[in-house]
C-alpha positions in Angstrom: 0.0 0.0 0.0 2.9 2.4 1.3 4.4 1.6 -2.8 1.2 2.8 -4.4 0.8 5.6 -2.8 4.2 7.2 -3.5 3.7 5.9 -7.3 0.1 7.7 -7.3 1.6 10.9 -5.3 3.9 10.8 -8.7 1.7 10.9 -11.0 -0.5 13.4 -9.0 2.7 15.4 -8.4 3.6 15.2 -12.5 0.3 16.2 -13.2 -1.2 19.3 -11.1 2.8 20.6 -11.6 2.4 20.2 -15.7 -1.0 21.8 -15.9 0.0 25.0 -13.1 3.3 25.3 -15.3 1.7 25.1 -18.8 4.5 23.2 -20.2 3.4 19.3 -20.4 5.1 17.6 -23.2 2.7 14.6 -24.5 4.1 11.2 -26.2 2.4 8.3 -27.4 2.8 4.9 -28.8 0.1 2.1 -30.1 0.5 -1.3 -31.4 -1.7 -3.0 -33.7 -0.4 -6.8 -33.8 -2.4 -10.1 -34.7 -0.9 -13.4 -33.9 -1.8 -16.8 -35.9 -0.6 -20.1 -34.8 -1.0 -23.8 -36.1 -1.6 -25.3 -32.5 -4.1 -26.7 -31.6 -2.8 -27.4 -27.4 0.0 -24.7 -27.2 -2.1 -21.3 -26.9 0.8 -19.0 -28.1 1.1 -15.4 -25.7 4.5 -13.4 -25.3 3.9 -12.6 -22.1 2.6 -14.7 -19.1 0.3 -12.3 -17.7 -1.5 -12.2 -21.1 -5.0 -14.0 -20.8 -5.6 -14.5 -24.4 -3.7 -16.5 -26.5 -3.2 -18.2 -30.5 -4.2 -21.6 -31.7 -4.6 -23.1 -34.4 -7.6 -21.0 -36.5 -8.3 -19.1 -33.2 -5.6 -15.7 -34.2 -5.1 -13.4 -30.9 -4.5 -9.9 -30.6 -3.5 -9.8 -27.2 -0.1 -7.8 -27.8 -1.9 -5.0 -29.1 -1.4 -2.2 -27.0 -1.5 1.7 -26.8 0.4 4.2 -24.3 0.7 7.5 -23.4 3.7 9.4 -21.5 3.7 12.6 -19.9 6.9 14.6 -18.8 7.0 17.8 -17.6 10.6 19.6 -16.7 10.1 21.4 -13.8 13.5 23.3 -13.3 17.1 22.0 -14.8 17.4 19.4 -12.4 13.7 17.8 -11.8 11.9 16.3 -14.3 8.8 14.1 -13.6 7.5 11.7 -15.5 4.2 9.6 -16.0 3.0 6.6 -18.5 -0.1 4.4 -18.8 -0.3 1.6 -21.2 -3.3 -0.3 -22.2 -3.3 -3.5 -23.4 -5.4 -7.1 -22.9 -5.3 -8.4 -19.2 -7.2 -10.7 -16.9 -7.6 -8.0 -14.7 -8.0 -4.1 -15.3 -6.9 -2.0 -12.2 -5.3 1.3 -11.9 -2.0 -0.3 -10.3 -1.3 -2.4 -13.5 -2.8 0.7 -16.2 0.3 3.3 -14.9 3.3 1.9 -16.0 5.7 4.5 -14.9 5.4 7.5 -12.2 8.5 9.2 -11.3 10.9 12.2 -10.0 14.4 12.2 -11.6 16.5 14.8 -9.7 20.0 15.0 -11.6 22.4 16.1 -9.4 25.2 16.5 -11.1 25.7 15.9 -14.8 27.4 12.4 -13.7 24.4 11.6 -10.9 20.9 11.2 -11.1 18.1 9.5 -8.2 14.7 8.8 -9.0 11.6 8.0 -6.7 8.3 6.4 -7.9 7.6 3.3 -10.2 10.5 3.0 -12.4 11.2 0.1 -14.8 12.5 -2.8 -13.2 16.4 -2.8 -14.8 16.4 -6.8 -15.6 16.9 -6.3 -19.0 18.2 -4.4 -22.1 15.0 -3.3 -23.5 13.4 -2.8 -20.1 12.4 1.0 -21.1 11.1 0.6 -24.1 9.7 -3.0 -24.3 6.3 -1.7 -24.8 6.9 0.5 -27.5 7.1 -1.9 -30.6 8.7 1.0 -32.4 11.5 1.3 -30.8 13.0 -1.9 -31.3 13.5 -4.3 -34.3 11.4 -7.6 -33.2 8.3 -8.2 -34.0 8.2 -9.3 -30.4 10.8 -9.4 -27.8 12.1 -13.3 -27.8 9.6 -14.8 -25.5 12.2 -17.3 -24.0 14.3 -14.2 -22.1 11.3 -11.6 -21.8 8.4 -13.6 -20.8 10.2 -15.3 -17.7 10.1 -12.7 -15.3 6.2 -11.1 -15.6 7.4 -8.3 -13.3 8.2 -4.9 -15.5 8.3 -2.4 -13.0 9.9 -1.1 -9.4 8.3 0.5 -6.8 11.3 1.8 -5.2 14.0 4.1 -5.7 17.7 4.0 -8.0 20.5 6.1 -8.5 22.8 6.1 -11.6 26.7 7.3 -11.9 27.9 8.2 -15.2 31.5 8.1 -16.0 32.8 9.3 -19.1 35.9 7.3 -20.9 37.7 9.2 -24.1 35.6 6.9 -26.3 32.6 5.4 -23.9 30.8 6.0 -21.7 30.1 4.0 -17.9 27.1 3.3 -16.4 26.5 2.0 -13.0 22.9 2.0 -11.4 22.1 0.5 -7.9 17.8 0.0 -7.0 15.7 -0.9 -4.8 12.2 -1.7 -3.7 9.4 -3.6 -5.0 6.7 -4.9 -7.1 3.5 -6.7 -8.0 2.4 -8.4 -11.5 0.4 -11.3 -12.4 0.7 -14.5 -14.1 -2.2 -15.6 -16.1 -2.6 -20.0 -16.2 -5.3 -22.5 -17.5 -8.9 -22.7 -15.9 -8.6 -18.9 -15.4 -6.1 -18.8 -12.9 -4.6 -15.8 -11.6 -1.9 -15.0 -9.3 -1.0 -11.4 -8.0 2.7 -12.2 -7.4 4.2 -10.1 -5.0 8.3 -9.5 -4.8 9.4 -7.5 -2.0 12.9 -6.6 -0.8 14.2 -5.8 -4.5 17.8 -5.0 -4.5 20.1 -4.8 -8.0 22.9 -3.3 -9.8 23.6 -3.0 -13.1 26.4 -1.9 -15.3 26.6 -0.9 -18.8 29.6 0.7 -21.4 28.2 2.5 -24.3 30.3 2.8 -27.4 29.1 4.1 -30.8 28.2 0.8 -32.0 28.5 -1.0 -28.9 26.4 -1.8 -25.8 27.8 -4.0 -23.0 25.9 -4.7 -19.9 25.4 -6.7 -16.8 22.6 -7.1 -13.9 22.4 -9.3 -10.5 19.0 -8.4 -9.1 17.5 -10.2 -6.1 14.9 -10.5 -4.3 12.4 -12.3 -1.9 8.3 -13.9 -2.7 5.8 -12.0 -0.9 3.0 -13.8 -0.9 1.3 -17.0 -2.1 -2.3 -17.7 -3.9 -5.0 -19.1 -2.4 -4.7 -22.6 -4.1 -1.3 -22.9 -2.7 -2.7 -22.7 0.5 -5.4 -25.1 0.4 -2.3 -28.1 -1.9 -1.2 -27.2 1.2 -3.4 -28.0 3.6 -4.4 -31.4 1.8 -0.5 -32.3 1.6 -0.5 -31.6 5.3 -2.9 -34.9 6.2 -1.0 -37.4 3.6 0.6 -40.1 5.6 4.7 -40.6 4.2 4.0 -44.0 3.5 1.2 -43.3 1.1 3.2 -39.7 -0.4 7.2 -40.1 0.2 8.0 -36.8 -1.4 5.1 -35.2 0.4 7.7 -32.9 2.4 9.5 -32.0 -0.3 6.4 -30.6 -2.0 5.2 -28.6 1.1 8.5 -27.1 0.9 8.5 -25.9 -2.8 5.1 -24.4 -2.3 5.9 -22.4 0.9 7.0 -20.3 -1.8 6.3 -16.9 0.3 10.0 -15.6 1.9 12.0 -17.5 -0.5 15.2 -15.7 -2.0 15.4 -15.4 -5.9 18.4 -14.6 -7.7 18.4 -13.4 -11.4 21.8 -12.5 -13.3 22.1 -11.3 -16.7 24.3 -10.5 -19.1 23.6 -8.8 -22.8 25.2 -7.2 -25.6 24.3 -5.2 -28.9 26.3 -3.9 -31.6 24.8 -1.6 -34.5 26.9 0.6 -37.1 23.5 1.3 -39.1 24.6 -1.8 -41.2 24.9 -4.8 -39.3 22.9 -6.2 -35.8 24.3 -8.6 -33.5 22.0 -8.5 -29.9 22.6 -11.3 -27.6 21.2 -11.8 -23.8 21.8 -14.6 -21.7 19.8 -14.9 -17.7 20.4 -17.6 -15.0 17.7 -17.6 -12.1 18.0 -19.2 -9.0 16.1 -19.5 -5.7 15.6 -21.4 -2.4 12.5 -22.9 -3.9 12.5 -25.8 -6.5 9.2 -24.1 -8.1 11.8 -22.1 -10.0 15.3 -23.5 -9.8 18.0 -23.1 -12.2 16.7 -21.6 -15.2 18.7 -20.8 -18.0 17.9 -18.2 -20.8 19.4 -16.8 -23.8 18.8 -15.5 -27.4 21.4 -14.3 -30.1 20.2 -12.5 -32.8 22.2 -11.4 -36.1 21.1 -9.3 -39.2 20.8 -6.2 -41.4 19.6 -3.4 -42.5 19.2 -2.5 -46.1 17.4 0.6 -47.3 14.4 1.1 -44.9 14.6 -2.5 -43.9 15.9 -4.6 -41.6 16.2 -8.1 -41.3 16.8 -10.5 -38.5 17.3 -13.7 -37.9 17.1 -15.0 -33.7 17.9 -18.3 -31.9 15.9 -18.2 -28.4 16.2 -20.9 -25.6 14.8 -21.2 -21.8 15.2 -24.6 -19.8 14.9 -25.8 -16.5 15.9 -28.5 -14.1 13.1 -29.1 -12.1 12.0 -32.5 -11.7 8.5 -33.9 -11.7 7.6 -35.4 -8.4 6.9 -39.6 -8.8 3.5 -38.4 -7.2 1.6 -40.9 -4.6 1.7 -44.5 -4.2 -1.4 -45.2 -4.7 -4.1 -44.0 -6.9 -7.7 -42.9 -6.1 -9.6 -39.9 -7.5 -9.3 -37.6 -4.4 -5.3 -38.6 -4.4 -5.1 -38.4 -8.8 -6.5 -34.6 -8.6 -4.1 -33.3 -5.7 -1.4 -34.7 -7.9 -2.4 -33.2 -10.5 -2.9 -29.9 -8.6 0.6 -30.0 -7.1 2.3 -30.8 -10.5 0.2 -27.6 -12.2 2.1 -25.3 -9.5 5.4 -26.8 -9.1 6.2 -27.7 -12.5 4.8 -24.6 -13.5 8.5 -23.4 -14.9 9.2 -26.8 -16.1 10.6 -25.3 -19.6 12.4 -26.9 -22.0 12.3 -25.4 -25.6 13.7 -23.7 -28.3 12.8 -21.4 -31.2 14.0 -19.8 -34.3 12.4 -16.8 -35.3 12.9 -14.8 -39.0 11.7 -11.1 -38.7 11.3 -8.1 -41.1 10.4 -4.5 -40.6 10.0 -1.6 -42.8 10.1 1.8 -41.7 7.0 3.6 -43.6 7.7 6.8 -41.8 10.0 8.2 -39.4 7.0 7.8 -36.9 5.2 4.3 -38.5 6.8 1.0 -39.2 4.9 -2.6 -39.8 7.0 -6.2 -39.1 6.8 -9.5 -39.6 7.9 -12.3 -37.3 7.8 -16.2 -38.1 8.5 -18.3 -35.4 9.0 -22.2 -35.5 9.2 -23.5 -32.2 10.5 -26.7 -30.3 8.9 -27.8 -26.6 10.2 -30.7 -25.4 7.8 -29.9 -22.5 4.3 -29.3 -22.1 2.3 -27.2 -19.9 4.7 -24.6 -19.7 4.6 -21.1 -18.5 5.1 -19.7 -21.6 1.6 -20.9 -23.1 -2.3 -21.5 -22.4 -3.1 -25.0 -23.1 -6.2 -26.7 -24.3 -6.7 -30.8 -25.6 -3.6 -31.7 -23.5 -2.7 -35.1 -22.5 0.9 -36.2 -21.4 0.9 -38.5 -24.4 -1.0 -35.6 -27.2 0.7 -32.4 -27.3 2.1 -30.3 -30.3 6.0 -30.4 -30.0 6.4 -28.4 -33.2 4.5 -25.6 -34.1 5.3 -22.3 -35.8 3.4 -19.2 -35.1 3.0 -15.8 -37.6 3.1 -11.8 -36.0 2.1 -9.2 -38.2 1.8 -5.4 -36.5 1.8 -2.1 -37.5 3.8 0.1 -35.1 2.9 3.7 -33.9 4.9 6.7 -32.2 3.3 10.0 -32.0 
């Protein structure tokens, strides 16, 4: 509560200031993208608080979206800023609809603090990955960006920039916290608290280059109400009947556990030739999300007003799936199945290529194409809805087609 009020004090702040000032510069950005898919149990979404998804004949335009940002520059050294996005949730409330709601005070050329919801500095394109504009993908690769759900930081940072003869430093230490949901089958939805954010980051800026680095972490602040009551049901299975019944309460006493995310990218572009890489290891105290790995490399071109790219994109896990009871009844075949749905819910294991195109129309307008062919040696996963699913009937190949038209103005 004490987080949402300083974020809504921002925006308040940002917006009486503008309006007594007369000086409120207004940005937008929209995105108009429809997604088709030849799946028929792998519901394709790019991000895992998206409640809509692809299948085969069903197309989805659930990362279409539309923004606004406001800044206003109150002196030299305070500028405060505020942005709302729309686009397709489970859930509209006014704590996920404001994006961003800050005070930057720059101290010094070389130093500047803000205070308010920021974005949360996990990855490269952490600033901008709402605005399809600004970046070359028809989506961000979903095996990095949808991971985390979490896209902003209730909190505070401050950033030191040091000037080389031909670069340019960047450290930045934050913290606070934040709140975002995931989206699952059978309309589940979980508000997922993480509290007690702390993180650096580093980054060295070139004219072509961009080097940088994160190690973020933090702890879970709550659990959801079906965690509770798995719980409470694990709780009266004998051991002889469950063996690994421990173990289980222990990965879904999710709330306190630490999480660890590191990350490291890079991105070189002389207006030519594209080479963007970022590679993430998570860890935590709780085997619901254990050692997971995730990368993507991309390489390309441009040529004329467009540019080309071709992306390899990965995420795998090593959780293990729990030998389950030794017996079998109904009552005992549907906890099982309950437990498996949240502690194998990052169970991930899969690949895809992905072939994109985009062609700038105007300086303000560009449209893209993505194909992507994907390989899941696992299914659930995270990363999609599911429907038709059996452990022995499940798409392991599929290939799913992004067209958008992309909007700054």
């Amino acid at each position: 509560m004490r987080s949402k009020f300083v974020m809504f004090l921002s925006l308040l702040w940002s917006l009486s200031l503008s309006v007594q000032a007369g000086e409120l510069k207004v940005d937008g950005f929209a995105t108009l993208d429809i997604n088709i898919s030849n799946s028929q149990t792998a519901g394709i979404r790019h991000v895992i608080s998206q409640p809509d998804a692809s299948y085969l004949g069903e197309p989805s335009f659930a990362n279409s979206s539309i923004g606004l940002q406001l800044d206003w520059q109150s002196s030299s050294q305070l500028q405060l800023v505020a942005q709302t996005v729309l686009k397709e949730r489970k859930e509209y409330k006014l704590d996920y609809l404001i994006q961003m709601a800050f005070a930057r005070y720059t101290l010094t050329p070389n130093w500047q603090f803000r205070i308010g919801r920021t974005g949360l500095d996990l990855y490269m394109m952490t600033e901008y990955r709402d605005i399809g504009f600004a970046f070359n993908y028809g989506h961000p690769p979903t095996e990095f960006y949808a991971v985390v759900p979490h896209q902003n930081l209730d909190g505070i940072d401050a950033t030191y920039t040091y000037p080389l003869e031909q670069s340019v430093l960047t450290y930045k230490v934050f913290a606070g916290r934040s709140n975002a949901p995931i989206v699952s089958d059978d309309d589940f939805i979980w508000d997922v608290e993480l509290e007690s954010i702390y993180g650096i980051s580093l980054s060295m800026q070139t004219q072509n280059w961009l080097l940088r680095s994160n190690y973020t972490i933090t702890r879970a602040g709550n659990t959801n109400e079906q965690q509770g009551q798995l719980l409470s049901a694990l709780q009266l299975i004998p051991d002889n009947i469950w063996p690994t019944r421990q173990a289980l309460i222990n990965s879904l006493q999710i709330k306190g556990k630490r999480f660890n995310y590191f990350t490291v990218g890079a991105m070189y572009d002389d207006s030519q030739w594209i080479i963007q890489s970022e590679l993430a290891f998570i860890d935590s105290d709780s085997e619901v999300l254990n050692h997971l790995k995730a990368g993507y490399v991309s390489a390309g071109a441009h040529i004329g007003e467009d540019t080309w790219l071709l992306t390899l994109s990965a995420a795998t896990s090593n959780n293990r799936v729990d030998p389950g009871p030794l017996l079998s009844s109904a009552q005992l075949d549907a906890l099982y199945q309950g437990v498996i749905r949240h502690t194998n819910f990052y169970l991930i294991d899969q690949q895809t290529w992905s072939l994109s195109w985009r062609r700038d129309l105007t300086s303000t307008l560009a449209v893209k194409i993505q194909l992507d062919h994907t390989q899941a040696d696992h299914l659930p996963s995270a990363f999609y809805l599911h429907k038709d699913l059996s452990s022995s009937n499940y798409d392991k190949y599929f290939q799913s087609l992004g067209l958008s038209l992309n909007w700054v103005f």
